[in-house]
N, C-alpha and C positions, 0 to 999 in steps of 0.2 A: 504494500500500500504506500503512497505518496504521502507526504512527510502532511499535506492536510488533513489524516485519519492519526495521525501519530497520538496527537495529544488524546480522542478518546482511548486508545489499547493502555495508555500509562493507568488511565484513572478508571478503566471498565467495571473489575467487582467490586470497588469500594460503591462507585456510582450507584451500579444495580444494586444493590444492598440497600445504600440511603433512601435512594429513591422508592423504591417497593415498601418500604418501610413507612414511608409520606403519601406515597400513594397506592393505592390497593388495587390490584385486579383481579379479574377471575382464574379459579385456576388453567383455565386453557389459556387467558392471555400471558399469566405467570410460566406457562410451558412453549408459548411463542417468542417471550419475551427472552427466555435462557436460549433455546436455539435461537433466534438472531444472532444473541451475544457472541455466539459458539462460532457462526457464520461470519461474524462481522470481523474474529480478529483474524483469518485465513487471509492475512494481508494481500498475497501475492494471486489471489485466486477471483478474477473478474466476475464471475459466473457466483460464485462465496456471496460474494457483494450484491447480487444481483436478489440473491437468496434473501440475505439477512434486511434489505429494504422492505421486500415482500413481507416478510415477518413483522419489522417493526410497524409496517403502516397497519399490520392486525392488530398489535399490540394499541395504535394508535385509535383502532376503533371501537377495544374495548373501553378507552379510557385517552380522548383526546388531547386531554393534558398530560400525559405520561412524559417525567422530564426525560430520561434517557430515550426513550423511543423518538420526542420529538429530536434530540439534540441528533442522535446517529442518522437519523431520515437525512436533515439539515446537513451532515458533515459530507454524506452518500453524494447528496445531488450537489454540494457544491467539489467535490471528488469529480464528480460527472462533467460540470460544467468547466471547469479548469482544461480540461485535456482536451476539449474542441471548440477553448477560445476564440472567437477573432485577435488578430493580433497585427499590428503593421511590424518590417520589420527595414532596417535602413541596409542595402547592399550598394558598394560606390556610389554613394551618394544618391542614390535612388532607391522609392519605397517603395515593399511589396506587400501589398496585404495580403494575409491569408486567412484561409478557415471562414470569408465570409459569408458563406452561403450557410453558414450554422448559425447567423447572428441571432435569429430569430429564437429558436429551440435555445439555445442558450441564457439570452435573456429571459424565458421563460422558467429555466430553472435557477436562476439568480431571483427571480419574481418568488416563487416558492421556499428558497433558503430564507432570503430577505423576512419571509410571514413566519417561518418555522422558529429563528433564529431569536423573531421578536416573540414569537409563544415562550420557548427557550425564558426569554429574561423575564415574561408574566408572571411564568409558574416561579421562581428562581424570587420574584420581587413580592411574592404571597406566604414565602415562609417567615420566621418570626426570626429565625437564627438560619446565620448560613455557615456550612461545614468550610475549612480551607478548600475543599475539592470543589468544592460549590462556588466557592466564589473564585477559585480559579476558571470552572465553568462559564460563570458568567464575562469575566473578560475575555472568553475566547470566544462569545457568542456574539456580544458586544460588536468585538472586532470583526466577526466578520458577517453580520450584518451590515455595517458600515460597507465591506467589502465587496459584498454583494451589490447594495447601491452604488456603489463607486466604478464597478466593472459595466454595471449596466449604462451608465453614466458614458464611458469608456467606448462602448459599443457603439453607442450612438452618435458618438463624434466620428469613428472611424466612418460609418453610412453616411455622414454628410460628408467627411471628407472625399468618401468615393461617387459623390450624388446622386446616392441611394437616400432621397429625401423624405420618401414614403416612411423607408425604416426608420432613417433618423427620427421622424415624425414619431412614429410607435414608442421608438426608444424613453425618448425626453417627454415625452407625457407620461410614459412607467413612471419614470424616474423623477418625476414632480407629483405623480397620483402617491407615491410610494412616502414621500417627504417633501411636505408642499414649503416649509420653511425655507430648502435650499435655493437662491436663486440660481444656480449657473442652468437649468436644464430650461427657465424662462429666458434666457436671455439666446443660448441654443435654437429654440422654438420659433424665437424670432427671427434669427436667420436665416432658420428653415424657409418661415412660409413669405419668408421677400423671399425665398430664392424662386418659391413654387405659385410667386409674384399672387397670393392672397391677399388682399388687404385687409380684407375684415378681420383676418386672423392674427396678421403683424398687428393691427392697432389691438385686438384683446390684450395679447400676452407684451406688447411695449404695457399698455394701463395696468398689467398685473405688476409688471417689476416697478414703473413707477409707483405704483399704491405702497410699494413693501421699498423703495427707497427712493422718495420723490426728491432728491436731490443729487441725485444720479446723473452728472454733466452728460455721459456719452448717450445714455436711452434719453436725456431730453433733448440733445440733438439728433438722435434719431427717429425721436417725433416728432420733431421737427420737420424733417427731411421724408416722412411718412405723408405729412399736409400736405406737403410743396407738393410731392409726387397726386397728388390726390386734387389738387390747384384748387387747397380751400388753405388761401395764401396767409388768411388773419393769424389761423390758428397756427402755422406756422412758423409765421414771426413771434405769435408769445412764447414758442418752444425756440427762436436762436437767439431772442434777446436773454432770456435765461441763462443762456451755453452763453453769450456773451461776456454777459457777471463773472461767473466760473472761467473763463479763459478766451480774456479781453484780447488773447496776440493768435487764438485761434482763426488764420484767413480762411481757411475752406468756410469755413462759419458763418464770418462774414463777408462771404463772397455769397452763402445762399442766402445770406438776410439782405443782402441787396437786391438778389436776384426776385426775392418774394416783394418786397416794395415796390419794383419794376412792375411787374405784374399785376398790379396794381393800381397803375400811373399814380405811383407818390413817388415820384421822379427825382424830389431832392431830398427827400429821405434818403433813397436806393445814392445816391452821388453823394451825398454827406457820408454813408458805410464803406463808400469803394474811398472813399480819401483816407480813411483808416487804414485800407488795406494797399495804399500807394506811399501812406507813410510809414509800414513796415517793410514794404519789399515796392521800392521805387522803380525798379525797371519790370515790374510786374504787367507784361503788354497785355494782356488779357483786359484787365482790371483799367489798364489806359482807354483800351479801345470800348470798352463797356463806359466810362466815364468821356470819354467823346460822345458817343451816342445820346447819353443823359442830357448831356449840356447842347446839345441840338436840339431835345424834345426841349428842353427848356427855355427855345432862343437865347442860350447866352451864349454868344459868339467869342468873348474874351475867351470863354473857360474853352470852348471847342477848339479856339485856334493854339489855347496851351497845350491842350492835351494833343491834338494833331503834331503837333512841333517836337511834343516828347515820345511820341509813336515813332517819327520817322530818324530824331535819332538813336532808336533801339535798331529800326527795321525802314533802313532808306530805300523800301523796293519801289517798282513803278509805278504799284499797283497804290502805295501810301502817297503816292510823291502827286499822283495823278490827280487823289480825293481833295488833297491840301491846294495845288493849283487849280484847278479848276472850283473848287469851292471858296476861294477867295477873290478869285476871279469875279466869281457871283454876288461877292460882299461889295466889290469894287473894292478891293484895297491891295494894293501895287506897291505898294512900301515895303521894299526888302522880301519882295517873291522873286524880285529876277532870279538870283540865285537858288530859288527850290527849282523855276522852272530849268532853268539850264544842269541841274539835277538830273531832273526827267527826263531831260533830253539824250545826256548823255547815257543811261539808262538803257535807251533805245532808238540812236540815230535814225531811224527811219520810221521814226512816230510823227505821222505828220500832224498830231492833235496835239505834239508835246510841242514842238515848232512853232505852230501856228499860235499856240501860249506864249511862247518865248519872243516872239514877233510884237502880240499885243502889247503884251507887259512894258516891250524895251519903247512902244509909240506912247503910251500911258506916261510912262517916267522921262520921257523926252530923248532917250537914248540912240538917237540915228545909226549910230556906227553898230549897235548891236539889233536894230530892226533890219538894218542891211545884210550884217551877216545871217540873217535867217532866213530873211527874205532869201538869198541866193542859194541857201539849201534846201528850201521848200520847194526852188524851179529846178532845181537839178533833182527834184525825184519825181518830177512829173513827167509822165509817158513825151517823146517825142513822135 
């Protein structure tokens, strides 16, 4: 037998003794209950084991509190359950899971240890005095109890990690039915059913972990980010200004709380949150080009022509150089654009839209000598 049957063969006839003595059976359960025992310690003998179960679970029906019958059932099926774990395992750098196709059946007998293990400490917490064997009993029941929860726990992370999300699903709801106090199998759940893109189910089990710890920065940005997706934008902005509080230098954050204000059209709300996230990370082009935008819906042309200006020197393509010329253009304002358009130009000598800018601009500012030169480039591209 496997070193998880050890500890009952150390303590077998003290146990049976104490316990028969606390608890009474019949004499044929008293005659099941000694062959199991007999069964139970033929360590090396599969079949033994198989025997001494069947016995004990008689033993268990004459008297379903029997502490040894429960405790050896418990020891049996978590024996059982250990030898066709799921298990990932790392080989150069690469994981292999195996045994998963047992997840299920497994879990099931960790479901069964788990209730046995807790009879186990019922009966164990009803007596008046407990023997040393006894309460050595009970911390090994204890422990793997917990264990049994913890494997099933275990199980269900490896299904999601293989996206097997049905099972993960099965898994993490045992494994919260079983000990609803723990959070980790709600927070699981939820990443389960965004992945299996449920919403009704992500907002339940986000509201169960917030209920059990409503100042939980990341689930309240994740309910947050649960609205947004759902475009009921209010309720979302009161979940990132919360995450705000809790961690003012978080940009993704406040990248979605702008994003939710936009949506919105509270347009300098959303442009007052992206100036937070340009005075953390200044060359953040995202955040620029989302804050040009703003300051266009907003006709303020000062802010759009800064933000254009600090766009193109991140990213002087033709395609930036093109929005800035030609949009200023349309402002009328010629004051120190010669230089973006001749930018453009050189960009791509044979844009004659970038040209044709470069022409205006140099008649605008009075510049003959540079209307000429473009003028003469404009006719040398035209068909002869």
């Amino acid at each position: 037998m496997k070193k998880v049957l050890l500890f009952g063969l150390v303590m077998l006839l003290v146990l049976s003794a104490c316990a028969t003595s606390r608890q009474k059976l019949s004499p044929q359960g008293n005659l099941n209950l000694k062959s199991a025992n007999v069964y139970y310690t033929q360590k090396d003998n599969e079949k033994s084991l198989e025997k001494a179960l069947d016995l004990y679970n008689k033993v268990l029906a004459d008297n379903p509190n029997h502490l040894v019958a429960l405790k050896r059932t418990a020891d049996i099926n978590f024996y059982y359950a250990t030898q066709i774990e799921p298990v990932v395992r790392e080989k150069d750098g690469v994981k292999e899971y195996q045994n998963m196709n047992n997840a299920k059946k497994v879990i099931d007998l960790y479901v069964i240890t788990y209730g046995k293990y807790d009879a186990v400490l019922t009966v164990l917490n009803s007596f008046e005095k407990l023997t040393e064997d006894e309460r050595s009993m009970k911390r090994d029941a204890q422990k793997k109890k917990e264990g049994s929860w913890v494997r099933i726990f275990k199980i269900g992370q490896l299904l999601f990690d293989t996206k097997d999300f049905d099972g993960a699903t099965n898994a993490f709801e045992i494994a919260n039915k079983l000990d609803p106090s723990k959070q980790e199998p709600l927070r699981m759940l939820v990443a389960v059913y965004q992945e299996k893109k449920d919403e009704n189910k992500t907002e339940l089990y986000l509201a169960k972990v917030l209920a059990a710890s409503p100042d939980d920065p990341e689930m309240i940005k994740m309910m947050g980010a649960h609205y947004y997706n759902k475009k009921q934008y209010e309720q979302a902005i009161s979940y990132f200004k919360k995450t705000q509080v809790a961690f003012p230098l978080d940009v993704n954050n406040l990248l979605l709380l702008s994003a939710a204000y936009s949506e919105l059209k509270q347009y300098q709300n959303s442009l007052d949150v992206l100036g937070k996230v340009i005075k953390l990370q200044p060359d953040n082009l995202d955040a620029l080009i989302s804050s040009k935008e703003l300051a266009r819906a907003l006709d303020n042309k000062t802010a759009e022509i800064d933000f254009m200006k600090r766009i193109i020197a991140l990213d002087p393509s033709s395609k930036n150089l093109e929005e800035y010329c030609l949009r200023l253009i349309n402002f009328g304002m010629y004051d120190d654009l010669m230089s973006y358009t001749e930018m453009w130009f050189e960009k791509d000598k044979t844009n004659t839209v970038a040209i044709s800018s470069c022409i205006l601009v140099a008649t605008k500012i009075g510049r003959k000598d540079i209307e000429k030169k473009y003028g003469d480039i404009y006719k040398a591209l035209q068909p002869k």
